[in-house]
Structure formats: C-alpha cells, structure tokens
N, C-alpha and C positions, 0 to 999 in steps of 0.2 A: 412578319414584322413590318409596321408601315413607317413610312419615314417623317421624322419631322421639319427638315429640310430637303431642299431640292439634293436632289443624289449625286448631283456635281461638288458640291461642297456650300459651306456657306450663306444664309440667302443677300448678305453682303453681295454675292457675285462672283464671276471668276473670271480673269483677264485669259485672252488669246495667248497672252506670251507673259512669263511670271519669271521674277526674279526675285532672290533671298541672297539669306545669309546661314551659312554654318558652323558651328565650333565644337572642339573636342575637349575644349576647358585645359587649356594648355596651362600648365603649370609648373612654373621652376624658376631660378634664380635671374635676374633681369641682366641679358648677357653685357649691360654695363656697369651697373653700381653692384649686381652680385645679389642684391637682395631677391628675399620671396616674400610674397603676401600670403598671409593666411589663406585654409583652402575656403575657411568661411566667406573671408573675404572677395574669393574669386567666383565665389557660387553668386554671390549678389552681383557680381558685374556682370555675370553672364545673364542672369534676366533683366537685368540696365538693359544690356544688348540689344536683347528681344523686345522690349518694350518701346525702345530706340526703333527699332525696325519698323514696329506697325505704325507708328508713329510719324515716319516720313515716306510710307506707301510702297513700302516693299513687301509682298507678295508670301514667305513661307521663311518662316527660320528654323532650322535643328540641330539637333544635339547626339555626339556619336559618342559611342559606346568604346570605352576599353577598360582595359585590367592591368593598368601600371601605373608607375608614381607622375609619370611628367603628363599625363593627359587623366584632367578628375572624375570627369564623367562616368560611372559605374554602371546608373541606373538613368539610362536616358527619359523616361518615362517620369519620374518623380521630378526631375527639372522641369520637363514641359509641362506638368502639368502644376506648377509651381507661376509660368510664364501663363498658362490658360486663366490665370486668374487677375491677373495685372492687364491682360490682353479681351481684344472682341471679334477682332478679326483673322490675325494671320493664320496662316497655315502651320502646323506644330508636326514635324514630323525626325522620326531619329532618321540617324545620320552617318553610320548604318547600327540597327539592331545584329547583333550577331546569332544571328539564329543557327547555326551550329552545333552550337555550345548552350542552347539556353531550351525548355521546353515550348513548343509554341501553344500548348494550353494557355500556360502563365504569359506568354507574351501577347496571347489574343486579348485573354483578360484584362491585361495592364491596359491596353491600347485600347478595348472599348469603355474600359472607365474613362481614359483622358478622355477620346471623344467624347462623353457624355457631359465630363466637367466645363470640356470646352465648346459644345453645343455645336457639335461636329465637325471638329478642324483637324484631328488627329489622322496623321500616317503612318503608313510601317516602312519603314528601306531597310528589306531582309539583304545580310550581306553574310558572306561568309568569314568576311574578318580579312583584315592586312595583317594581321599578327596575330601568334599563337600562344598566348598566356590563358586565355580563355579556356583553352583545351583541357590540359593539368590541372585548372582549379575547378573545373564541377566534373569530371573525371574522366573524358574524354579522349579517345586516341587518336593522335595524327592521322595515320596512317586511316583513319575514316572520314578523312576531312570532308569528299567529293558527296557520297555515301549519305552523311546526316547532314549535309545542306538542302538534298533533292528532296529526301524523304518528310523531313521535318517543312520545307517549303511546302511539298503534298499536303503535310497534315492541317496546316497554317489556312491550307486555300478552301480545304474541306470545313476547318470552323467556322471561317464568314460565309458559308454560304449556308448553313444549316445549325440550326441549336442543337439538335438532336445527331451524335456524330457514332461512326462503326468507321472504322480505320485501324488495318494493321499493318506492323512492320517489324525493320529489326533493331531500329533506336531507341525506343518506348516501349512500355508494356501498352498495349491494344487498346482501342473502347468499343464499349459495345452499347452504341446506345444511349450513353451519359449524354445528358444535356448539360450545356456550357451556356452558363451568365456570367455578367450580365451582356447583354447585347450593344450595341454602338448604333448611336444618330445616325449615321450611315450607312446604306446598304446597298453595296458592300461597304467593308470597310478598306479605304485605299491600303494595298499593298503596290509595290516599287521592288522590284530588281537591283541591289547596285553590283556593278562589273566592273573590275579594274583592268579588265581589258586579256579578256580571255573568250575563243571563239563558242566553248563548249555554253558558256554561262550567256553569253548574248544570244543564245540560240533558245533556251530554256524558256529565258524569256518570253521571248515572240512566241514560241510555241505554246507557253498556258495564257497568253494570252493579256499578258503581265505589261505594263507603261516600265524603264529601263531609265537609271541614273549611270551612267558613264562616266570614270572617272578618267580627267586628265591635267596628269601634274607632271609630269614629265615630255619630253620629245617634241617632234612638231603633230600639231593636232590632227593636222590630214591624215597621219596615218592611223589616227584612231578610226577613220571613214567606215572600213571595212565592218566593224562591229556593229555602227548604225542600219547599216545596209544589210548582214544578216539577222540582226533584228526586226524588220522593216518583212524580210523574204519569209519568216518564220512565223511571223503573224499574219500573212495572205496567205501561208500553206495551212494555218488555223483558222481561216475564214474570218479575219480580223481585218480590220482599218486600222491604218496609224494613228487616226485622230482618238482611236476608243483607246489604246494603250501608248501614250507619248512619251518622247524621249526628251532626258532631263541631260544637262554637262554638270558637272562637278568638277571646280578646283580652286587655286589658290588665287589671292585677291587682297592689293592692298592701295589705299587712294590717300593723296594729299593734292591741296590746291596745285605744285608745282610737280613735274614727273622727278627731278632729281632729287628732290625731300621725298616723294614717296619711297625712291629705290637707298635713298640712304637709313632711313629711320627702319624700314623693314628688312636688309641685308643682312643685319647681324642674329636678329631673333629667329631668320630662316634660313641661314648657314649651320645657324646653332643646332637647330632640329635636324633637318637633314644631315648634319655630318654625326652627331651622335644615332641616326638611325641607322646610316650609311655603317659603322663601325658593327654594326649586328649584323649586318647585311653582303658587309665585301664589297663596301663602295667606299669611293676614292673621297678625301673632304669636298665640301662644297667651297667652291671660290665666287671670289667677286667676278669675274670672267664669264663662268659659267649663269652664273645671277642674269648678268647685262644680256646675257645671248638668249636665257627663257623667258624673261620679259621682253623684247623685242617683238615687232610686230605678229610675226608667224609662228612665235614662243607660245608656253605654254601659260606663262605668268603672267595675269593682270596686275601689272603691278605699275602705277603711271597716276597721269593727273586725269580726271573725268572724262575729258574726250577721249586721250589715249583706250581708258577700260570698255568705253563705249563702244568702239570701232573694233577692240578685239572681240567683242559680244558679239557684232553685227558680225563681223568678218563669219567666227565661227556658227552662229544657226545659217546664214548663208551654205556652209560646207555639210551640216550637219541636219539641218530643218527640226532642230529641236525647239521643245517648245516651254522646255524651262533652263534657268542658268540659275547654279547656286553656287556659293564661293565662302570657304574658308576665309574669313574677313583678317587677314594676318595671320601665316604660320609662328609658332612660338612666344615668348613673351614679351608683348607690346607695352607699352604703358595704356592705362585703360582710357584716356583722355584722347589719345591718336587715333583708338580702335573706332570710339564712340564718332570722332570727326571723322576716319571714315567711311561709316555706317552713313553719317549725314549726306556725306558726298554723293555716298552709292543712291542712294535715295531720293536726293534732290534733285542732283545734277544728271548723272547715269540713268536712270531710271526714264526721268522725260525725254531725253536724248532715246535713245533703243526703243521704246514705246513710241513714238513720233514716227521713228524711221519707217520702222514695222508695219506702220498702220497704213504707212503712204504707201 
C-alpha cells in the first residue's frame, strides 16, 4: 500500500514536542445549579472543543471511550470523525479505545476509515480500560482481563501491518487469510499504549516496539519516572530508539487568566468526580486540601493560570523527556464557556510558552 502522506502524519507537519487536549464527555448535573444539558447538547460542545483546539494551534485532541451514564462517549471513533470533518489538521486520536473488550478487526476498521476521512490524522490509544463495565456488556470475563489485552493487542498490530491476516488465539475465532479493508492513509497506522501506571504494561510496550501514553493523575509525578525508564530499557532490548516509539503524559488540566479562579471554578466539578468514583473504589472524598496540594508545583494537577500550566509541562518533560502532553481540559462538569476559555489559554498562552522553552 503506498502512502499518500508523509508516514509521520499530516503533510501539514509535525512539531518536536505536541500538546492537546482530551475529554471523556463528562456528563451530569452542574455541581452548582444541579442542572444537566442534553446529551445532544453535549456532543456539539465537544466538537466546539476540537474545532477550538486546532483553531489556536494545539497539536492532537481525543476522545475516550466508556460504558456509563456520567461520561458519554461510547463510540470514540464516530465523534472524531464527526470532528475530521469540521477540522484539517489536528491529530484525532481515542483516549483510550478499550481494546479488551472490543474486537480489533472492528476497531482496525473503524480507525482506518477516520483516517481516511481525515486524510490521515487518526490514532489508536489501545488501553485496557480504568473500569470494568465494558467487560459484562459484550460478554467478557474479568478474570481475563491481562489475557485479552495482550492477545487482542497482538492481533491489532498484525492487521496494520498486513491486509492479508492468519492469527490464532483464545479470545477470537482465528483467520485464516481473510483480508481486512479498507486500509488507512497511513502506514502504519499510529497505535499508542496507554499505562496507568503498571510495570508489566510499560514493558509490553517498549518491547513491540509501541510509542506509550502515561497516565498521571494522582501522587507526585517523579514517581511515575520508573515506568518511562522501563519503557525507554525495553525498546533498546527491541532494538528500538525512543525517538521511533515516544512517550506521551496524560492528565488533568484546567486554566483561567488568574491561578485562584482557575482552582475555584474547577474544585467543585473535580471533587464531584473523584469522590463519586472514590465511593466505587474505597476512596476517602475528595477535599479542598487535597485539591491545593495536587495542583501545587510538584502535584499532579495543572490546574493554575498559564504560566503556572507552563512550568508544570516544562518541569515534567524535563523529569520525563517526553515528547507529547495531553490533558483532560477540566474533570467533571464545567460550564462550556470556561472550558472553551481555557482551551484559548492552553493554546495561546501555554502553548508558545513550552514551545519557546523547548526550542531554546
């Protein structure tokens, strides 16, 4: 298959060091007036979002994947490519696909259609899922969780690289040979890792050879270190470079002109999430206490006015030498007016800031 763009992506271009935005399409009541907006409603802000993104030069936006009421996104794949058609440049990638639970015939497929819609911008961030609703509703057993990530990953990496596919296992019925269309602008087609921070999965990575999303939303980030660095060891034991499979951060992110408007407008819609996920989980509520100490410099939270987000960006590829940063642009329900200000922020301000540093 020959390419019709450069196999890096884009022929737009592709920056040294990329930053975005993420959402999971948070959805529920506004933890001040109580109200909810339609889910109609919420599906159009979220390509507001994106369109918003490429719009003020930020680099990859996506869309993750789950199977409950407070987060809408089902079908990552039909938003973005919903957003491919509003868009010309950014990056379109889910946020994570939960491949586990899902066939990766169908999700090779879905992913080189958007490519093709979006003239090859589409990713995959195969992830095993933070939650397990996914499992029970296309019939799945827990107890295979480890099992149908590796295999189904396997089978994933064998369709981009071949139309013509023979792969067995014990998640799927076999092929023998079936060829799989349609194909994607790119080749390959970007697949990603995401890790939330587990040693066996950052190894996996490095090892096929795979570029790695890290997530970090909790603790102090230094000690995420360890997982970049067995990523990093697993790909030279694969005869790889860092530069050919790079490592992305993932987490939470939210900006106003002033750092105490940002940490007041976004406290409540991100205590609200975390303490009802906390309640599934055997975790204690979230306070304002604990809020001020994750956003703080060496926290885990960008949560501040432009320079503050800046300087945690710089701080952490410093610690980490990664080469993208993507962020949850607000946990929970924001008003969409704050979200969209700032998306401007991250993009105007942030953006040239971290890109400047970098360069120097």
């Amino acid at each position: 298959m020959g390419n019709e763009v450069d196999p890096t992506g884009p022929s737009t271009g592709r920056r040294s060091f990329e930053l975005g935005v993420f959402t999971f399409g948070d959805h529920g009541p506004d933890p001040h007036s109580g109200l909810t907006i339609s889910p109609r409603e919420r599906m159009r802000q979220i390509v507001e979002e994106a369109v918003l993104c490429e719009r003020v030069g930020l680099d990859v936006f996506g869309v993750g994947e789950h199977h409950r009421a407070d987060f809408l996104v089902a079908a990552p794949e039909v938003v973005l490519a919903a957003i491919a058609a509003r868009t010309e440049r950014i990056r379109l990638t889910s946020a994570v696909t939960v491949l586990s639970s899902d066939d990766p015939v169908r999700v090779f497929q879905r992913f080189a259609t958007l490519d093709l819609l979006s003239g090859g911008r589409a990713e995959v961030l195969a992830g095993r899922g933070s939650f397990t609703e996914s499992f029970p509703l296309f019939g799945y057993a827990l107890e295979d969780y480890e099992r149908l990530f590796a295999e189904k990953l396997e089978l994933l990496l064998a369709l981009r690289a071949t139309t013509r596919v023979t792969w067995r296992g014990s998640t799927r019925a076999p092929l023998d040979g079936q060829e799989v269309h349609p194909r994607p602008v790119q080749d390959p087609l970007p697949v990603w890792v995401g890790v939330g921070g587990t040693a066996r999965s950052a190894q996996r990575a490095g090892a096929l050879g795979l570029p790695m999303a890290l997530a970090i939303i909790g603790g102090l980030p230094e000690r995420f270190v360890p997982f970049a660095e067995l990523h990093r060891e697993a790909l030279r034991r694969a005869g790889k470079e860092s530069d050919q499979a790079p490592l992305a951060l993932t987490g939470h992110a939210f900006l106003a002109p002033r750092s105490q408007e940002a940490a007041d407008i976004a406290f409540a819609p991100y205590a609200a999430v975390m303490t009802r996920i906390g309640r599934e989980r055997g975790w204690p509520p979230m306070t304002r206490e604990q809020f001020e100490a994750m956003r703080a410099p060496r926290g885990s939270l960008a949560v501040g006015d432009p320079g503050q987000v800046a300087q945690k960006i710089l701080d952490q590829q410093a610690l980490f030498g990664n080469r993208r940063a993507l962020f949850q642009m607000g946990l929970g329900t924001l008003p969409h007016a704050q979200v969209l200000r700032a998306i401007e922020l991250f993009g105007t301000e942030v953006a040239p800031l971290v890109r400047r540093e970098l360069e120097a």
